[in-house]
N, CA, C and O atoms as CSV, one atom per row, in Angstrom:
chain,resi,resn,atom,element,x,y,z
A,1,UNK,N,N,0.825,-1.191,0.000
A,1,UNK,CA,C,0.000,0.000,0.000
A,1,UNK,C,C,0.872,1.260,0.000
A,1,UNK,O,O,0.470,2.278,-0.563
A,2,UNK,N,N,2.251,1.204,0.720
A,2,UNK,CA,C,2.755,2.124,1.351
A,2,UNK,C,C,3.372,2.483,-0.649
A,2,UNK,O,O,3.570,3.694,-0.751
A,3,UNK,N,N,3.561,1.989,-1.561
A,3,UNK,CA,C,3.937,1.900,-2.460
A,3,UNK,C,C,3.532,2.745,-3.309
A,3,UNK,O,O,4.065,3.650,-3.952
A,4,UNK,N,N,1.981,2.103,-3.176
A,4,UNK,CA,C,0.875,2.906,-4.561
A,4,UNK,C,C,1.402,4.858,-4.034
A,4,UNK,O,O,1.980,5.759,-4.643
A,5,UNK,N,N,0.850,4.741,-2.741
A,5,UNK,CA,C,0.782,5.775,-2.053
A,5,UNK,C,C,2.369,6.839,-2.461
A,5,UNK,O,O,2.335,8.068,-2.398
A,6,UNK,N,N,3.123,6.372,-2.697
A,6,UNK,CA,C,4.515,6.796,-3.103
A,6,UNK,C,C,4.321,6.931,-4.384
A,6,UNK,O,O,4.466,8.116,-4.685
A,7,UNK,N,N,4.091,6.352,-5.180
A,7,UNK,CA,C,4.203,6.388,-6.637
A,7,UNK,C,C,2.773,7.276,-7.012
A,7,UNK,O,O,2.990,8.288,-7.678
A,8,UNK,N,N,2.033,7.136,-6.829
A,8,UNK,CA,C,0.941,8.568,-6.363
A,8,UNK,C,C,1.366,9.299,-6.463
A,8,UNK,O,O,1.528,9.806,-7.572
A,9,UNK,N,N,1.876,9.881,-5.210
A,9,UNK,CA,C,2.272,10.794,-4.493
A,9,UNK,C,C,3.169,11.580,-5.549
A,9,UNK,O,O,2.818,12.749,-5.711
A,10,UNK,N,N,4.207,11.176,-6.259
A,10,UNK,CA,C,5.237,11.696,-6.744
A,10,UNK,C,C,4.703,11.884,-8.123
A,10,UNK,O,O,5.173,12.915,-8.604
A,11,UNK,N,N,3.950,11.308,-8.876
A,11,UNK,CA,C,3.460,11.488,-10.268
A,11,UNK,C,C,2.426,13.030,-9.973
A,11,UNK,O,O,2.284,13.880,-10.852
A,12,UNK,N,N,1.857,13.127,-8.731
A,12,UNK,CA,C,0.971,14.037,-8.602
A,12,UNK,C,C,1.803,15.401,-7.947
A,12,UNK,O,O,1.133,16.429,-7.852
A,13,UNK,N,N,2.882,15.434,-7.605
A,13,UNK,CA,C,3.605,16.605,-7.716
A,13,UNK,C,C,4.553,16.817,-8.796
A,13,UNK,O,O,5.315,17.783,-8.831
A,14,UNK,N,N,4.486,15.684,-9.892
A,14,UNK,CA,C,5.727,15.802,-10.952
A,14,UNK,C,C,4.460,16.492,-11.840
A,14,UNK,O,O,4.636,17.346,-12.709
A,15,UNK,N,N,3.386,16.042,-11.512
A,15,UNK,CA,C,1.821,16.817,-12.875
A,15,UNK,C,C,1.631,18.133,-12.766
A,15,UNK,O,O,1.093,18.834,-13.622
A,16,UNK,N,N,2.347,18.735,-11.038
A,16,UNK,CA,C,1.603,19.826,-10.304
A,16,UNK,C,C,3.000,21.015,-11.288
A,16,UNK,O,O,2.703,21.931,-12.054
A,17,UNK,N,N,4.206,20.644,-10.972
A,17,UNK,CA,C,5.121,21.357,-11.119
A,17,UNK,C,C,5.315,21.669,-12.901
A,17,UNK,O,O,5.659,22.713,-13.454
A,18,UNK,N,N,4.933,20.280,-13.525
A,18,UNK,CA,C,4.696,20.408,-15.151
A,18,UNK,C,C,4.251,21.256,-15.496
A,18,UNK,O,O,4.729,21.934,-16.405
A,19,UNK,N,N,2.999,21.560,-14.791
A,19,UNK,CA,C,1.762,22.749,-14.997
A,19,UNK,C,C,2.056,23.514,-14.700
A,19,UNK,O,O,1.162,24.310,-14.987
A,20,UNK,N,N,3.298,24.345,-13.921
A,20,UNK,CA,C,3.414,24.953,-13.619
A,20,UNK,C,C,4.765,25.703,-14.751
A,20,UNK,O,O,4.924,26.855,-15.155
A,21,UNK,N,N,5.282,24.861,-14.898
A,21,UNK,CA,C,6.480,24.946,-16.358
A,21,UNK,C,C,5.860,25.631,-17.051
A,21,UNK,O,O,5.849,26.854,-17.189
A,22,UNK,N,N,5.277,24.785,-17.548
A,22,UNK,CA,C,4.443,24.480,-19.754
A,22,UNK,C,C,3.450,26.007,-18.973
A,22,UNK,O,O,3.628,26.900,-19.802
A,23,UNK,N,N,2.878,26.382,-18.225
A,23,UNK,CA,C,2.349,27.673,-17.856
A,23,UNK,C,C,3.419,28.811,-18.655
A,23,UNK,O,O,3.161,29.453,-19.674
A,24,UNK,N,N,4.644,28.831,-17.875
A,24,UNK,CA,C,5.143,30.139,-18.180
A,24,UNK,C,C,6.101,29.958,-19.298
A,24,UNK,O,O,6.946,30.832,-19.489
A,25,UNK,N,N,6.034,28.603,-20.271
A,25,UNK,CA,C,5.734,28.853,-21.714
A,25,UNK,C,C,5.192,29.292,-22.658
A,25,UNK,O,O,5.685,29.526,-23.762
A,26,UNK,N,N,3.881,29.478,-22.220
A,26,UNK,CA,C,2.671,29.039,-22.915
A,26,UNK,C,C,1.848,28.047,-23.666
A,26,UNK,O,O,0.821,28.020,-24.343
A,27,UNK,N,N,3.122,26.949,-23.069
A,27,UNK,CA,C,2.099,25.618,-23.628
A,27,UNK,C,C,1.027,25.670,-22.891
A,27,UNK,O,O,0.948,26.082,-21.734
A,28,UNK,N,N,-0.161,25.073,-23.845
A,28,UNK,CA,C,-1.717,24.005,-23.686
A,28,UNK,C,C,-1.175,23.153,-22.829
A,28,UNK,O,O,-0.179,22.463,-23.045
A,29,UNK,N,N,-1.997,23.196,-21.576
A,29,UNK,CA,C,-2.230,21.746,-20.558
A,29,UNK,C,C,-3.221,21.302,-20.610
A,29,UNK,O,O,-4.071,22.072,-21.056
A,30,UNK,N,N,-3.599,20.222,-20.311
A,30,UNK,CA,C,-4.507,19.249,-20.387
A,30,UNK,C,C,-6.030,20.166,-19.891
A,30,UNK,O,O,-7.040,19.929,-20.554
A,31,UNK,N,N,-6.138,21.329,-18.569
A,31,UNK,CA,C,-6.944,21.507,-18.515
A,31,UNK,C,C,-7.521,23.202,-19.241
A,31,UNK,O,O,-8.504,23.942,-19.204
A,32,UNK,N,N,-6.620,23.152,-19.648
A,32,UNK,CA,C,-7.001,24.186,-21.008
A,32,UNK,C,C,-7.608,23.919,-22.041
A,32,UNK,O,O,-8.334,24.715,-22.637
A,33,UNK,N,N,-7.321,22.463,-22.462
A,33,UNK,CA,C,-7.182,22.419,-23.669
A,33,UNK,C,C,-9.249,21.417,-23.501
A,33,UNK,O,O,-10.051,21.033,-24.353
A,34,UNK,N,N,-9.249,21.409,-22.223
A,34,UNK,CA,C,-10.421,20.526,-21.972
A,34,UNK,C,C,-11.749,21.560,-21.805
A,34,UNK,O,O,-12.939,21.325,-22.010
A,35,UNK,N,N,-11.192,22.589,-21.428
A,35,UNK,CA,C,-12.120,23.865,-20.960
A,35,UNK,C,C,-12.530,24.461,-22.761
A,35,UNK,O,O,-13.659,24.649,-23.216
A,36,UNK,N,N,-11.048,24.664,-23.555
A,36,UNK,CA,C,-11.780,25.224,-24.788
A,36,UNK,C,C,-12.519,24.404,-25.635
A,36,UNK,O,O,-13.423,24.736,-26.402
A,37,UNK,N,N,-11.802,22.725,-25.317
A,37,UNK,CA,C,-12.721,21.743,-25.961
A,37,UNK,C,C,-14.373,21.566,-25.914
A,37,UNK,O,O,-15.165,21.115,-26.741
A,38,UNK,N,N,-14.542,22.126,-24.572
A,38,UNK,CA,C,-15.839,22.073,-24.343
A,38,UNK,C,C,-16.338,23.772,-24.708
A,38,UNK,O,O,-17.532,24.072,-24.711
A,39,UNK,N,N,-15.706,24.360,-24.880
A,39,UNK,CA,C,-16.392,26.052,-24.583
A,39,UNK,C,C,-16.221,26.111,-26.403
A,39,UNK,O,O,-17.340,26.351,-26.857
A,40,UNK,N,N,-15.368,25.992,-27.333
A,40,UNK,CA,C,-15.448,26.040,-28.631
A,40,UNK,C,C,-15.604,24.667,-29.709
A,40,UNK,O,O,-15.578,24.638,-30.939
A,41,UNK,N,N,-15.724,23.880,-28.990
A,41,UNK,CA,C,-15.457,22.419,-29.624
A,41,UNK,C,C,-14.559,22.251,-30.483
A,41,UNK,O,O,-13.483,22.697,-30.084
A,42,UNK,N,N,-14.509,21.686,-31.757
A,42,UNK,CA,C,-13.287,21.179,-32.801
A,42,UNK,C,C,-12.657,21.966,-32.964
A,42,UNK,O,O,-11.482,21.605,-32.896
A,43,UNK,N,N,-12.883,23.785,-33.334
A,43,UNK,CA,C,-11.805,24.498,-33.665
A,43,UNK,C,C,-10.911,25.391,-32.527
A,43,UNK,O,O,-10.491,26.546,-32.599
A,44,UNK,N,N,-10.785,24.296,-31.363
A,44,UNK,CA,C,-9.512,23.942,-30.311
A,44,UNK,C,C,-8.560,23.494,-30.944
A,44,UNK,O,O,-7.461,23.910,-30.576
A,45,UNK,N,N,-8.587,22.443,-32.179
A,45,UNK,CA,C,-8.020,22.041,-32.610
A,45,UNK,C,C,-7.107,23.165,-33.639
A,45,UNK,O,O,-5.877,23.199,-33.670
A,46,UNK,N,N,-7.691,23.730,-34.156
A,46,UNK,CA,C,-7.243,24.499,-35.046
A,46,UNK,C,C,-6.397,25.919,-34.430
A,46,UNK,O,O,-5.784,26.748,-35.102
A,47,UNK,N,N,-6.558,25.897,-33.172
A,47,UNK,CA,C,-5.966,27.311,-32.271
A,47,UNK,C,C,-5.026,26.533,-31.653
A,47,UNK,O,O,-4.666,27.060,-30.601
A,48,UNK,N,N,-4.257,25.059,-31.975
A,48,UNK,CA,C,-2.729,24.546,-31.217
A,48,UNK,C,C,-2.406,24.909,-31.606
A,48,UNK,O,O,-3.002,25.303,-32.608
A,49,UNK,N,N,-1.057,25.298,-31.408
A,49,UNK,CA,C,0.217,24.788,-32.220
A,49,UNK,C,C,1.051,23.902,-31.857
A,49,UNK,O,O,1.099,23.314,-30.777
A,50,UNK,N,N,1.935,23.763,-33.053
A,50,UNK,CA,C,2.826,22.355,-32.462
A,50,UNK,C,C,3.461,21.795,-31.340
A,50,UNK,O,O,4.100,20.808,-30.973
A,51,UNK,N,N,3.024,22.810,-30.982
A,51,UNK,CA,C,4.290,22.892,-29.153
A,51,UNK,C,C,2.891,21.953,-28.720
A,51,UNK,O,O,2.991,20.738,-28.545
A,52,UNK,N,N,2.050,22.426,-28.625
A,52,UNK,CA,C,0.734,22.044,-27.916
A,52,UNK,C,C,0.334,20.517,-27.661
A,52,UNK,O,O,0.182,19.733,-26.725
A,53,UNK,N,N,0.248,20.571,-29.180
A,53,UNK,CA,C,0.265,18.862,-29.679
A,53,UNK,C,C,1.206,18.219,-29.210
A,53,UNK,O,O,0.767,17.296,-28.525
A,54,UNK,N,N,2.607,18.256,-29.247
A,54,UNK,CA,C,3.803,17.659,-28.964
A,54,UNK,C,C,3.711,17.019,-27.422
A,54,UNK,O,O,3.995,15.938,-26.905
A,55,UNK,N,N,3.049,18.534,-26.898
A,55,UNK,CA,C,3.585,18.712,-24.912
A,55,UNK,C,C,2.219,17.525,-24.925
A,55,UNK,O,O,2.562,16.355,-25.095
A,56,UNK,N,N,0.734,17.804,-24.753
A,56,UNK,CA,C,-0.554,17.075,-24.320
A,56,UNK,C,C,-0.201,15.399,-24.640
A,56,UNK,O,O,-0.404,14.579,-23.745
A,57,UNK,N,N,0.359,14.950,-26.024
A,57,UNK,CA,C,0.088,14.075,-26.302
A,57,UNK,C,C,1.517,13.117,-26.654
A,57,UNK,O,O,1.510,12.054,-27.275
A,58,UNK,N,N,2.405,13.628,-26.227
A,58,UNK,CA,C,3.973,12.734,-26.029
A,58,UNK,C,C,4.972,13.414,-24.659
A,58,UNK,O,O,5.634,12.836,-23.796
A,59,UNK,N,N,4.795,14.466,-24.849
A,59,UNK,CA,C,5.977,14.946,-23.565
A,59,UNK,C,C,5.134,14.753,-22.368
A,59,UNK,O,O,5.524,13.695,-21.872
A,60,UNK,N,N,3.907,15.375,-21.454
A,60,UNK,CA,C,3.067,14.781,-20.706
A,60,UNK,C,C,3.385,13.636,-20.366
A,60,UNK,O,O,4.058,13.561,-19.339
A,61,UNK,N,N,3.099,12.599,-20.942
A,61,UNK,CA,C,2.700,11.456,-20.826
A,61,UNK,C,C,4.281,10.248,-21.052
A,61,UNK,O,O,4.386,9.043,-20.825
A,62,UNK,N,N,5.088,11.066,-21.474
A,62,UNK,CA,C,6.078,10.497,-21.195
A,62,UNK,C,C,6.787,10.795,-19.593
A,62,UNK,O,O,7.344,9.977,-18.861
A,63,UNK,N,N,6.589,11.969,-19.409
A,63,UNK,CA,C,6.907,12.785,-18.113
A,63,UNK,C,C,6.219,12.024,-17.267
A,63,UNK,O,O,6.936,11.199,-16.701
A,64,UNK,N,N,4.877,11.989,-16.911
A,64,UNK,CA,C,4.520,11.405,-15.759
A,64,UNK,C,C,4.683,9.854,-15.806
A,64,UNK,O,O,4.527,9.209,-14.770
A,65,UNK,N,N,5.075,9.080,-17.295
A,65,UNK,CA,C,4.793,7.834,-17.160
A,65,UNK,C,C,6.662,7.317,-16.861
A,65,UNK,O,O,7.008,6.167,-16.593
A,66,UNK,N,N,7.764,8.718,-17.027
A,66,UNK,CA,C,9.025,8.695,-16.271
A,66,UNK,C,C,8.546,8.989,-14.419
A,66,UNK,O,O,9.104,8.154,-13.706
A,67,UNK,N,N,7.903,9.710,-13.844
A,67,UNK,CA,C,7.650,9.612,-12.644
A,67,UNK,C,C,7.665,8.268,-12.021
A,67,UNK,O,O,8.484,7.695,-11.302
A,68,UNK,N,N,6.615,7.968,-12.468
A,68,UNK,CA,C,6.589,6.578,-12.180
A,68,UNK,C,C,7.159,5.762,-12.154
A,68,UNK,O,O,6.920,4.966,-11.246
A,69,UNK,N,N,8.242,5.451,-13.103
A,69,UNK,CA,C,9.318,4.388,-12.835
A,69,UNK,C,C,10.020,4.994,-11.823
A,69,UNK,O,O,10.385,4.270,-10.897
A,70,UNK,N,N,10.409,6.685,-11.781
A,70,UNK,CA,C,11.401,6.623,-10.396
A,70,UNK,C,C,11.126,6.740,-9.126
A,70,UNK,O,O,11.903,6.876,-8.181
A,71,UNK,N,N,9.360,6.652,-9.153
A,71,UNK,CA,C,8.680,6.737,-7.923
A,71,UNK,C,C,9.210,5.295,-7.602
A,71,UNK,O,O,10.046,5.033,-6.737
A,72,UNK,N,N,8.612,4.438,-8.404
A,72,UNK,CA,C,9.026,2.469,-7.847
A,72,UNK,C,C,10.111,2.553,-7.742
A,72,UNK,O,O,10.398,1.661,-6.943
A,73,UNK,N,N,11.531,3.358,-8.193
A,73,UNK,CA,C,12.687,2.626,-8.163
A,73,UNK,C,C,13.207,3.107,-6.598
A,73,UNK,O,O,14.071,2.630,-5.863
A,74,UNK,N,N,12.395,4.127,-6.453
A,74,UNK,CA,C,12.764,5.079,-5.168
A,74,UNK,C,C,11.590,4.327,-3.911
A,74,UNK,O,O,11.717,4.426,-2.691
A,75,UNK,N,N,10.972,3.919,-4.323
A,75,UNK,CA,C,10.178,3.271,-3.527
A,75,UNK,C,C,10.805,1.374,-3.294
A,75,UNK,O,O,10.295,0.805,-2.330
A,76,UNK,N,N,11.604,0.719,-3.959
A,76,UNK,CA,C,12.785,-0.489,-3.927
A,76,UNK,C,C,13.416,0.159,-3.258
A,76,UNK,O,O,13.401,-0.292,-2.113
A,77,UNK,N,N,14.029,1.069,-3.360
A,77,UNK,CA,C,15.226,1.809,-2.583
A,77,UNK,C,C,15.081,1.692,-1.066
A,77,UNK,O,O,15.773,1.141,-0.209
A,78,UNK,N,N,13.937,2.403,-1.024
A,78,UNK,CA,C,13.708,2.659,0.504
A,78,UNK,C,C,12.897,1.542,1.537
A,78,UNK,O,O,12.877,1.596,2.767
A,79,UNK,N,N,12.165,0.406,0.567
A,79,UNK,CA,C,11.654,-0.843,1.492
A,79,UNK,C,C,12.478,-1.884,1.409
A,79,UNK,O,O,12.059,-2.955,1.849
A,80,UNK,N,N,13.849,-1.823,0.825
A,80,UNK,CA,C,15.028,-2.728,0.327
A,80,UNK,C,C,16.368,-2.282,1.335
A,80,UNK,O,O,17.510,-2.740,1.356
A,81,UNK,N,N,15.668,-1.086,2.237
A,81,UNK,CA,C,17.219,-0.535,3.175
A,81,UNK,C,C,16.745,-1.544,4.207
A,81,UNK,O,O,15.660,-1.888,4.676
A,82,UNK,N,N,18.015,-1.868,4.359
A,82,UNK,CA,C,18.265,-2.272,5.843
A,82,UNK,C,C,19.605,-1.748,6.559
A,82,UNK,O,O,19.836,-2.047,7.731
């Protein structure tokens, strides 16, 4: 349990601080891009740009799905000390 709770934990401040990056870029985050999806529908699509596309749908998701491996490896680390 103590695990999930770690690997949680760390994907959800690696999402917090992302957002906080790609902000004072001006990349599209996920809840931007969900707010105009719903407030203009399809031509959200047409107001990305490439940065946008790139960050939501490969850098994101590579980023938090890197959290995660070093949440577990850091989480071996620390139930593996003796």
């Amino acid at each position: 349990m103590f695990k999930i709770y770690l690997i949680g934990t760390i994907i959800l401040f690696t999402a917090i601080i992302l957002n906080v990056v790609i902000q004072r870029f001006g990349i599209m985050g996920w809840y931007e891009f969900l707010n105009k999806l719903q407030g203009i529908g399809k031509i959200t699509f047409t107001t990305m740009v490439l940065a946008d596309y790139l960050w939501l749908f490969v850098g994101y998701p590579l980023c938090l799905g890197f959290s995660s491996y070093l949440g577990e490896k850091l989480c071996d680390i620390l139930l593996n000390f003796k």
